[in-house]
N, C-alpha and C positions, 0 to 999 in steps of 0.2 A: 622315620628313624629319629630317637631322641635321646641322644646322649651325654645332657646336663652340661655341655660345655658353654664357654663367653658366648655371648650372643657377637655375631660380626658385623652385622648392620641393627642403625640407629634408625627402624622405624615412625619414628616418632618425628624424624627430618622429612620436610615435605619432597626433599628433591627425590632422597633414597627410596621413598615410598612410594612417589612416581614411577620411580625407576624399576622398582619391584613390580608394583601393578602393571606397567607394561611387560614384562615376562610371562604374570598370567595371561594377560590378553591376548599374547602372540601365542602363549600355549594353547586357548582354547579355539581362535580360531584356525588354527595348524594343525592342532586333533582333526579335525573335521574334512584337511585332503590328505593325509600322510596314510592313512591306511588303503586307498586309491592310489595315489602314487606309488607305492610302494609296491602291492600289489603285480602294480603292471611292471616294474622295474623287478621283480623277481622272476616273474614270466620271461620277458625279455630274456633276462641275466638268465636265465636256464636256457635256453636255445641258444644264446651265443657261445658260452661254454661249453656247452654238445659240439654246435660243431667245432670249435677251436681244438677239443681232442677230437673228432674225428680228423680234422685236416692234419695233427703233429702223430698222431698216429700209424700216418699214411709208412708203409716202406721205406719212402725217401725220405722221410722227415724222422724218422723214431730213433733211429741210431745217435741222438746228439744230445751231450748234457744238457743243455740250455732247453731244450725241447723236453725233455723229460722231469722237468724242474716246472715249466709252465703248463706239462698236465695234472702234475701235484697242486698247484695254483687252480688250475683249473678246477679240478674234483672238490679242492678247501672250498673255493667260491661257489660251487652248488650245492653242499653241504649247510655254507651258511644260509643262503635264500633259499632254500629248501623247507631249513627248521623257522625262516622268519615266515616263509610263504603260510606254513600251519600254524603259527603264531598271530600272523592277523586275521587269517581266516575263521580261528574258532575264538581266538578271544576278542577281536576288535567287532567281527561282523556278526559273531553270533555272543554275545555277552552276555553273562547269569548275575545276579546283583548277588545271588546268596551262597555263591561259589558253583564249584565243579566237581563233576568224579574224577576219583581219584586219582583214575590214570591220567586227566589233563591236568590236573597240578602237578603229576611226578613229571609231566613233560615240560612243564612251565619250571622246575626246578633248574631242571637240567641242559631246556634251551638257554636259559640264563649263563649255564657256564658253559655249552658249548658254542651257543655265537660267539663269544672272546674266546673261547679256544682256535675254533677255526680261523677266524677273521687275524687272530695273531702268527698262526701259522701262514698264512699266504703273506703276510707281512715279511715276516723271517724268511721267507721263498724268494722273497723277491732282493731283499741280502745277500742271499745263497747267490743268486744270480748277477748280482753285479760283482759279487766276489769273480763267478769264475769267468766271467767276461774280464774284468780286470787280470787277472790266471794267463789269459789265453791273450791275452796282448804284451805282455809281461815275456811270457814265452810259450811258443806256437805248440810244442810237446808237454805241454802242462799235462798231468797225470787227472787235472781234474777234468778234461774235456771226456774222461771215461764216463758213459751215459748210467752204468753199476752204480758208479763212486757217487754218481749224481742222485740217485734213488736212492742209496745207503746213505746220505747226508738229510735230503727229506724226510726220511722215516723218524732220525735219533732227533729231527729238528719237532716230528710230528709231539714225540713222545715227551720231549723235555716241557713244550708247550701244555698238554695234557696235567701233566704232574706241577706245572706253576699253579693252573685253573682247579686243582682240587680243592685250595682253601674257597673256592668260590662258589662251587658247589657244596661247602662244609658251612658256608655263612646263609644259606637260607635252608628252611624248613617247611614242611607241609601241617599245616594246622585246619582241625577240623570247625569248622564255621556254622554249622546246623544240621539238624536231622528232624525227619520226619515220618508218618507213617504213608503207606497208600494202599489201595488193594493187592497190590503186587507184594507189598512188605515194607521192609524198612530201607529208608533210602540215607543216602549221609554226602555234604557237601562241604570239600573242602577249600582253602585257597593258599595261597606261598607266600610267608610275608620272612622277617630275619631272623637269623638263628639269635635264641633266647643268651647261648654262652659267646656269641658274636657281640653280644651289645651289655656283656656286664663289664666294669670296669672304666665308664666310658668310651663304650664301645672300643676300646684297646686293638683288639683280635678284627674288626671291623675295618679299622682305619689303616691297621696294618697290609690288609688285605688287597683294598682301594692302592693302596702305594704301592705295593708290589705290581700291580697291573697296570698302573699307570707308566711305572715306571719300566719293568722288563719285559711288557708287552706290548704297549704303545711305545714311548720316549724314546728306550734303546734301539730299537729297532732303525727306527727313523734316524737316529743320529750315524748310527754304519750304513746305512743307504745312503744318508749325505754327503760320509764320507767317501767311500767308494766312489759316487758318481764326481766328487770335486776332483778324483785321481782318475776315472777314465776319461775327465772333459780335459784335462793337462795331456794324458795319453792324446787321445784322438788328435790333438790340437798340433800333438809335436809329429803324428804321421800325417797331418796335412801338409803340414809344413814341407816335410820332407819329399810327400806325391808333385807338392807344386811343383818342385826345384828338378826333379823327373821328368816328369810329362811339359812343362810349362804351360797350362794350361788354367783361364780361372776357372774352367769348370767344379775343378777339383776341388777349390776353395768351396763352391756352393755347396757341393756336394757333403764334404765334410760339416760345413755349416748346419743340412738339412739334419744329419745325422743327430750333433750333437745337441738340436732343438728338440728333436723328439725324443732325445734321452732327457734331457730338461722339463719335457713335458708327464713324461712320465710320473720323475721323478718329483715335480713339484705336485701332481693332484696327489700323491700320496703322501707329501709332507703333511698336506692342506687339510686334507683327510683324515691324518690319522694323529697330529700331532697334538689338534684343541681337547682330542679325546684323550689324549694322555693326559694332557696340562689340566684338564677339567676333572679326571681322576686324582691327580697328583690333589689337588687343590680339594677336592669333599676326601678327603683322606688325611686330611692335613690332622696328626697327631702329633704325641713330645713334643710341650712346644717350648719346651729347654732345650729341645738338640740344640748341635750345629747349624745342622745344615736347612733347618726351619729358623733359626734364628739369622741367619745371614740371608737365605734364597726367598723364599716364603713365610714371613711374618705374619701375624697377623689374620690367620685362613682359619677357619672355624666349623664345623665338621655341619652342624644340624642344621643351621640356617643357610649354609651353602648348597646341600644337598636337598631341602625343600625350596630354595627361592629362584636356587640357579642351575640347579643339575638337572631336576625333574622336570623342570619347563623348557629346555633345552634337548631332553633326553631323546624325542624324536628326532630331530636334528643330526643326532648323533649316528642315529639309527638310517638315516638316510645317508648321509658321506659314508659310513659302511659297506651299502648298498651300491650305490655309485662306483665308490672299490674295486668292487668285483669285474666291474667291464674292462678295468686300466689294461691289465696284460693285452686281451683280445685285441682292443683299439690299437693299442701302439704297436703291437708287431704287428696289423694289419697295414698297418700304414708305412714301416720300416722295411719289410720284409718281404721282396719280389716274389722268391721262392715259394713265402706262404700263401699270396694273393696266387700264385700257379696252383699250385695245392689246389686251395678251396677252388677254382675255376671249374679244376678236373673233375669235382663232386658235385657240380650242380650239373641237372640231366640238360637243358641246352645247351651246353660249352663241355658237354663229354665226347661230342663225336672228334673234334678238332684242337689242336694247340694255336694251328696256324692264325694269325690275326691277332698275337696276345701280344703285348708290346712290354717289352719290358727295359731295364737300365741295360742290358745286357746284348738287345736287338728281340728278333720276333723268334719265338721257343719253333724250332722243327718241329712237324709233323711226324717225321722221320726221324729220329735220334739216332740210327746207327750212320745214315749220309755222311761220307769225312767234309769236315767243314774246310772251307778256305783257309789260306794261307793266312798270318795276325802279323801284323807290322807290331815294327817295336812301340810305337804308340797305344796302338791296339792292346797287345800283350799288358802292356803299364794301364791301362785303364779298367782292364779285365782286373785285375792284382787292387785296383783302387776301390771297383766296385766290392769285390770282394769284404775290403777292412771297413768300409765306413758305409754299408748299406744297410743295417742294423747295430744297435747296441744291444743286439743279444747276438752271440756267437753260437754258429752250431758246428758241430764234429768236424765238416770236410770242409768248411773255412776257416777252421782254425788252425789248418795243418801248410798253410801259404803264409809265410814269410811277411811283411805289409811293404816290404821295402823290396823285394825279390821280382824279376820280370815272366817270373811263369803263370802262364794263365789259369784260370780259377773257373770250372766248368762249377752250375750250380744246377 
């Protein structure tokens, strides 16, 4: 891409040129496992998302917004490794130097724009999701714990996301590269490079493009996840508080602690993830360079030389933290969510015949669920009520409707 702007590095400086030639270096020997890695990390990431909706699918699991928000997560993230899984497959492992038929450039078009569509969709899901856990702590009748409401908000999130990424798919082109004869006939080979009205102007329409994506689908994103999560870790923080001064007990404190580390953890691989891709679009985007807000934030960023010395050698990288992306849901509510690990237990065929021996925060899951269980002391009851609020940072339907501060117990 070459669109006549200041050059941004001083080649001609031995440090910068150093610095440059090691980007190529790191590029060419990182070409060389990223489509192996990858690979296997789409594999993977496709079984894990199978079953993470078969487990939230389950009966006891489906009635709940938060669950019905992380099968939409779910289906984005197979969607994505899906279209990357045939993307390294036919162009990394099977490569044509004089192009391809036609129908794999129209899919090389259009993976272009829908891996940033989907990948920004599960982004915005997982917003959706801290919003209504923040919703449902706020108050227990929140209207958004409706699992409906929850699927009518994914879908308008799906669509708004689609309709940003149109300029994306408007910014490249299918161009034909060669033709030749055979005995079969005429054969013709094309490949996808930028759209010609994308890059007149100085690329104008181009860098426009790059900003918008960086910015409303990367950046923003990430910054109401940050926000949200710095108002449920103040939330959780002040219903610990209030469990200790209850129960007396430091369990409670731990407990709460565990909680809000694996909201923490969440929330940072997806900062970590998703933010450099923003900032790294923001930055090969970088146009007007009389605004404002390039004159005060971003001075001095330079579209062609950023995007061949530092985007492009980077780009795998980029494509990898993606990748990685897609497990965060699965992990962390594996590891937050008793309920879920019961779930999935019940689906694997040795741990189908029995519950008995499964140990949970809660004590050992009956074999028997209609058995009337023992009498709960008032400690009991308060710890039942505590496990409930702080055993996940994702709420589902029938805990959301217990009080955090109330002594009635919380069957899960």
């Amino acid at each position: 891409m070459e669109c006549n702007d200041t050059r941004l590095f001083d080649t001609s400086n031995n440090v910068t040129y150093f610095i440059i030639e090691q980007f190529y270096r790191f590029r060419y020997l990182y070409s060389n496992v990223h489509p192996y890695l990858s690979f296997v990390l789409c594999i993977l990431g496709l079984a894990a998302n199978l079953i993470h909706i078969c487990v939230l699918t389950r009966p006891r699991m489906r009635h709940s917004s938060v669950h019905t928000v992380l099968v939409c997560i779910a289906f984005s993230d197979m969607g994505t490794m899906s279209s990357y899984l045939l993307y390294i497959s036919r162009f990394e492992f099977l490569p044509e130097k004089e192009g391809y038929p036609y129908i794999w450039a129209l899919f090389l078009k259009c993976h272009a724009m829908v891996s940033i569509a989907l990948h920004a969709i599960t982004l915005y899901l997982v917003v959706l999701m801290a919003f209504i856990r923040l919703s449902a702590m706020k108050l227990t009748t929140s209207r958004w714990l409706d699992h409906t409401r929850a699927l009518t908000s994914a879908i308008f999130i799906a669509l708004f996301v689609f309709i940003m990424c149109v300029p994306t798919l408007l910014a490249h082109q299918i161009d034909e590269t060669t033709r030749g004869v055979t005995l079969t006939g005429m054969y013709y080979r094309y490949s996808v490079g930028f759209s010609t009205l994308m890059l007149q102007n100085g690329c104008f329409l181009m860098k426009g493009n790059l900003w918008l994506t960086g910015i409303f689908l990367k950046a923003l994103p990430c910054l109401l996840l940050l926000t949200f999560t710095i108002a449920l870790i103040h939330r959780l923080r002040e219903n610990n508080e209030k469990r200790k001064i209850l129960i007396k007990e430091e369990r409670a404190k731990k407990r709460g602690d565990f909680t809000t580390y694996m909201l923490l953890l969440m929330v940072t691989v997806f900062l970590f993830t998703e933010l450099p891709q923003g900032i790294m679009a923001i930055m090969n985007g970088n146009t007007l360079g009389e605004s404002f807000f390039l004159t005060f934030f971003v001075p001095a960023l330079f579209t062609t030389q950023f995007h061949q010395m530092v985007y492009l050698n980077l780009a795998d990288v980029l494509d990898l933290l993606s990748l990685i992306n897609c497990y965060v849901a699965f992990l962390v509510y594996s590891f937050t969510s008793s309920r879920y690990r019961q779930t999935l237990f019940s689906l694997l065929p040795l741990t189908r015949i029995s519950y008995s021996g499964i140990s949970t925060r809660q004590g050992t899951l009956r074999s028997h669920p209609n058995q009337p269980a023992a009498p709960k002391t008032l400690v009991q009851r308060a710890n039942s009520v505590e496990v409930a609020s702080v055993r996940s940072p994702l709420v589902d339907k029938s805990a959301a409707t217990t009080r955090p501060n109330s002594a009635q117990p919380t069957e899960f």
